[in-house]
C-alpha positions, -999 to +999 in steps of 0.1 A: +455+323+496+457+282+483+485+267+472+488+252+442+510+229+425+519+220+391+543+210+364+560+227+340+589+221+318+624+232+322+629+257+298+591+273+302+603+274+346+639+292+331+615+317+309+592+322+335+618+328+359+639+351+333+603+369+329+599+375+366+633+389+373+628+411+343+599+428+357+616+429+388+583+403+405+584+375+421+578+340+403+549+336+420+534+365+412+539+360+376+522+329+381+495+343+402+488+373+371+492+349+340+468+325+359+445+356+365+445+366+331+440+334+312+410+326+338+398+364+326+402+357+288+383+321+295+357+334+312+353+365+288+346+340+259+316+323+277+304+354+287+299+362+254+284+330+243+260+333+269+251+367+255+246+356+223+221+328+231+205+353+254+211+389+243+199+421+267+159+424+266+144+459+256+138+469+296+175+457+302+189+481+276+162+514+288+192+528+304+218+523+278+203+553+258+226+581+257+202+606+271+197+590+305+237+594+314+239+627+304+236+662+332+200+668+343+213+707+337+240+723+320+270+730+333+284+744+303+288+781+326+307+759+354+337+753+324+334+791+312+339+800+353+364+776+360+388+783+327+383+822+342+396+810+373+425+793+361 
């Protein structure tokens, strides 16, 4: 792991330290998670900017159809055997 170091005022270091011992977590962990999930929700929002100005192509979205995820056979006897089974 990297260090890192920064700032923050006093009462958000006594929130974030009333936080951490609330969830029974370390402060650096809650640190660690609120920096992961910010970075998430950041990077979420440009990847759907970049999605707009470049939306899936036609032989990207082939395999999206609902068909192709489905069983190749039906299973539908497996249920009926396993429910007798029970």
């Amino acid at each position: 792991m990297t260090m890192l170091s920064f700032r923050v005022t006093p009462e958000e270091a006594a929130r974030a330290k009333e936080c951490a011992e609330y969830i029974g977590v370390a402060l650096s962990e809650l640190y660690r998670e609120a920096i992961r999930r910010h970075i998430n929700a950041i990077l979420a929002e440009r990847d759907a900017e970049i999605y707009e100005k470049m939306p899936l192509t036609e032989d990207e979205l082939a395999l999206s159809a609902v068909q192709y995820w489905l069983p190749a056979e039906d299973w539908s006897d497996w249920i009926e055997w396993l429910d007798a089974k029970g």
